[in-house]
N, C-alpha and C positions, 0 to 999 in steps of 0.2 A: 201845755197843749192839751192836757187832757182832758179838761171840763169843754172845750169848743164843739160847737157843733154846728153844720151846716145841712141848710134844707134844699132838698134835690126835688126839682123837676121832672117827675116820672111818670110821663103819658097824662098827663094833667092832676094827678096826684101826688100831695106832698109827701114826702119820706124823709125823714128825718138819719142822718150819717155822723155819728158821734167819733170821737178822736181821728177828721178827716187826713191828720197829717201821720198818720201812724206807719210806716214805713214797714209794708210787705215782702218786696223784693229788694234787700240791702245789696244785690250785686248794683241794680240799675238805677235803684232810689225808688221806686214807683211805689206810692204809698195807696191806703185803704181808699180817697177821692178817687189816682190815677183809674186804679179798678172797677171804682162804681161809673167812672163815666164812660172807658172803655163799654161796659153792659150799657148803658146809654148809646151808645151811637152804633150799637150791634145790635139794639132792641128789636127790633120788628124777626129779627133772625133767631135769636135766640127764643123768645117767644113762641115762636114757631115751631122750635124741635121741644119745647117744653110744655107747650100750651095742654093741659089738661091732664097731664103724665103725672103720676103717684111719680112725687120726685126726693132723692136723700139729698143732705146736703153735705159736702166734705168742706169743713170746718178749720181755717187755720189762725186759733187765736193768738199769736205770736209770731206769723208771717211764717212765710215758708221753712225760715230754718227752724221754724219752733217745732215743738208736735202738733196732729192733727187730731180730728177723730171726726167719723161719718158720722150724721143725724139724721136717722131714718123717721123717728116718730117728730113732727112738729110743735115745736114750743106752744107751753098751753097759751100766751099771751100774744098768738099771731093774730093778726087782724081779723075783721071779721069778712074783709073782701075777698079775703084769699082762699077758693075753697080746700076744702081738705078729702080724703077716701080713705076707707078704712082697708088695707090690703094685708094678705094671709102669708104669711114665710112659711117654707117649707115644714118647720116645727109646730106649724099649729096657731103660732102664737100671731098676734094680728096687731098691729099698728096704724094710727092715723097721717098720712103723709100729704104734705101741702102738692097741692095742683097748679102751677101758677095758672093765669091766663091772661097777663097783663106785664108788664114790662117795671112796675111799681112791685112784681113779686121779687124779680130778683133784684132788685136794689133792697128790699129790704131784707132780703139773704143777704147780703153784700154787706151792709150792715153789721150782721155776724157772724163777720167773717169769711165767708163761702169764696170760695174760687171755680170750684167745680160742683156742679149738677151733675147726679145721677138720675137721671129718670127711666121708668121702667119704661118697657115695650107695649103699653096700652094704656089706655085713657079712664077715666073713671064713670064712664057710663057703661062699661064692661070690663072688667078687673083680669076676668082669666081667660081671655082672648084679646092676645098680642097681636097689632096692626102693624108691626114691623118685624121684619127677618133683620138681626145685626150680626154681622159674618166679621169678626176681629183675627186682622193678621198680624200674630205676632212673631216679630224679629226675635229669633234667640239669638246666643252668644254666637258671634263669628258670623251673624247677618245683620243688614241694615236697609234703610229704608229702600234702597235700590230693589233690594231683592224681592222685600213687599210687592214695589209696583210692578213685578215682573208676573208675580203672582194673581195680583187684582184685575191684569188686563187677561190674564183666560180663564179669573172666576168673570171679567164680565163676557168672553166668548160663550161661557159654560152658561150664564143667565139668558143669556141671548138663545140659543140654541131653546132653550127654553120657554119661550117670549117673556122672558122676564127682565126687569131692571134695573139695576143698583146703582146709588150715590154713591160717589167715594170723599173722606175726608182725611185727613190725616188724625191721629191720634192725639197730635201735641208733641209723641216724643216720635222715638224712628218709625212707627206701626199706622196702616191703612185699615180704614173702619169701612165696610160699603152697607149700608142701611138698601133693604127692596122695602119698599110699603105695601105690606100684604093685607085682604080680606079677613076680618077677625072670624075666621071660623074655625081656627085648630086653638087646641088648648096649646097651655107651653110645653108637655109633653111630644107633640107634634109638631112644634117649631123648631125643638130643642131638634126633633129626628132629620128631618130637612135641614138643618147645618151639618148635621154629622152625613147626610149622603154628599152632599157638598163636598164635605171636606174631602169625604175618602173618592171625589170623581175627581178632584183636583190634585191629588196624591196617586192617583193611578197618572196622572198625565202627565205628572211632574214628580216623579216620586225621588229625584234627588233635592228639590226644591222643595217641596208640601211636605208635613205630618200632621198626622190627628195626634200621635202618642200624648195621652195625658200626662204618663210619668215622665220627666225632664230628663234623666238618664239614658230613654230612649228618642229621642228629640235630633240629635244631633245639630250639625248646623244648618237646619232649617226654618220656612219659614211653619210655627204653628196655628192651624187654622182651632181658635178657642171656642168650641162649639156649646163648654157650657158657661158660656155668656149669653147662651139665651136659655138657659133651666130659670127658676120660680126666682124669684126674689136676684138677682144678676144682673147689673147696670154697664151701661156702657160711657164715657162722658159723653155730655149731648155734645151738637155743634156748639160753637163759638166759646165752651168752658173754658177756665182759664187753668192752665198745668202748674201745677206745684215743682218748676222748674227755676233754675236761677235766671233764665232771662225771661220770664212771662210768657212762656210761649203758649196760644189756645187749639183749640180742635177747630182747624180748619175745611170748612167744606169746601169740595176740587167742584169744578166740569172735568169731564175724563181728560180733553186736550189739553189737562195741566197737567193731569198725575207724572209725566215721565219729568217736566222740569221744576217740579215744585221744591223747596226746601221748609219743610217743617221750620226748621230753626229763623226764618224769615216772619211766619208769621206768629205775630205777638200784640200784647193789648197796646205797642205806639204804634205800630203797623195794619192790623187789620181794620182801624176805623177808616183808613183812606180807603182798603180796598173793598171795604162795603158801602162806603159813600161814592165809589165808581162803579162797581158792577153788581152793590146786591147782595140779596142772599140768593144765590147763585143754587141751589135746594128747595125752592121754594113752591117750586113745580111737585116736588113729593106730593102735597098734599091732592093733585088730581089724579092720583093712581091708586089703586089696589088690587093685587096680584096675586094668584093662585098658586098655592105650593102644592099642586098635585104633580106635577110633571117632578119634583123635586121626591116628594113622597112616593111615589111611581117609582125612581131609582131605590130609596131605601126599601123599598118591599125586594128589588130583585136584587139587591146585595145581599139581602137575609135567605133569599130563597136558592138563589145561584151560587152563591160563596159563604152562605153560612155568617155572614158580616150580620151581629146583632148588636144591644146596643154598649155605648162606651161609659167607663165611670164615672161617674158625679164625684162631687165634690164631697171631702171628708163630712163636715158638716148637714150634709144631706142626708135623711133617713135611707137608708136600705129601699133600690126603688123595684118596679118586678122587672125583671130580663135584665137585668144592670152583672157585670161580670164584678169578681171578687177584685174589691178594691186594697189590691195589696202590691207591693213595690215588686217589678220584676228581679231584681238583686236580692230581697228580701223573701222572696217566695224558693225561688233556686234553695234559697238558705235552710232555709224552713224544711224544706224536701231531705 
């Protein structure tokens, strides 16, 4: 099986898919083809949340049970259709990352190997103005996807109140992702701060329910609102990626009148081509909005000013940023004392 190869139909260009029988998910059999055609009959959807995004790729040359690894810089042998943007990581250091904007890009991600898309929160006609707010809620231990969407229905009262609006999708695994498409006029420094008022007005409201706490020891069994998934260089999977799960499950996009009976574990790459060949990419309305995070930056100035609330810590890997509090483990500080 190894030397076969077959040519794929993708938006009217041919792609080439070598060892199509190559067996990804050995719980369900669903091999490297199952996959590419899945993104086939999702195309116009996935497209959509990809089209033009500096995007990584997570890579599984061995199928799921094998190891992985993310490819942020683009093989130097990609096509020439597919364009590329050169974007800056937090170190300085700068990389060329594929754009797709065609449905022929991810099939020949698909190709090798790709399951999931990361793409950044902006396009490459402006690299460091993010056109989406991405607000990830994450289930910890001793919560689950219920308790997400318990969450998501008063971050969407709380966007409301606002006039703001967010999609919701599911993550793939237990976690609700809700995307606002906002006006690219704040850097990601300013994005990043509008999740973090978010979070902590969602934490005031629900404070047995919500945390910001970054360090997991203080986390409890809540839901955590991951506010630096939107810092420099920080991906979320797009819609319709596929999860590095034993049953294929993808990032599903909701209408809100699904979030309470949706089950993550339903949709998956034999599943969601029917229910996009019924209703759609059901997100697809995103692209006629764009939304002001003043009202959002509005509350973080009076968190800072009224309670002293400045900002929260970044990630290890990030330089030392200004007004960033000492990134040290609260168990570990106590110690230190």
């Amino acid at each position: 099986m190894g030397g076969k190869t077959v040519e794929l139909d993708a938006g009217g260009r041919a792609v080439r898919l070598s060892s199509p029988d190559k067996v990804v998910f050995p719980e369900r059999g669903f091999t490297k083809l199952d996959v590419a055609r899945y993104f086939l009959a999702v195309g116009d959807g996935i497209v959509r949340a990809l089209r033009d995004r500096p995007t990584a790729l997570q890579r599984f040359p061995d199928g799921v049970a094998g190891e992985f690894f993310y490819q942020k810089r683009v093989p130097k042998n990609h096509p020439d259709w597919i364009p590329t943007a050169t974007i800056a990581f937090p170190s300085g250091r700068t990389a060329d990352e594929m754009c797709p904007t065609e449905i022929a890009a991810v099939i020949w991600a698909a190709q090798y190997n790709t399951l999931t898309f990361h793409p950044w929160p902006v396009r490459r006609a402006d690299l460091d103005h993010p056109d989406e707010l991405r607000i990830d809620l994450d289930p910890q231990p001793g919560t689950d996807y219920a308790d997400a969407v318990r969450v998501a229905h008063e971050l969407r009262a709380l966007l409301d109140e606002y006039g703001i609006q967010g999609w919701p999708k599911t993550s793939g695994g237990r976690g609700l992702h809700v995307f606002v498409p906002i006006e690219p006029r704040w850097d990601f420094t300013g994005v990043r701060r509008a999740a973090i008022a978010c979070g902590r007005e969602l934490e005031r409201r629900m404070p047995d329910a919500v945390t910001t706490a970054w360090w997991k020891e203080e986390r409890g069994e809540r839901i955590f609102v991951d506010y630096n998934q939107t810092a420099r260089d920080r991906t979320i999977a797009s819609a319709y990626s596929v999860r590095p799960r034993p049953n294929a499950s993808v990032s599903a996009p909701l209408r809100w009148d699904e979030v309470d009976d949706a089950v993550p574990e339903d949709f998956d790459i034999a599943t969601m081509p029917e229910r996009f060949a019924r209703v759609g990419d059901v997100h697809a309305d995103m692209e006629e909005h764009a939304f002001t995070l003043d009202p959002l930056l509005e509350l973080a100035a009076r968190d800072e000013r009224d309670h002293g609330m400045g900002d929260l810590p970044y990630p290890p890997e990030y330089p030392k940023m200004p007004g960033e509090p000492k990134r040290v483990q609260p168990s570990r500080a106590k110690h230190e004392k």
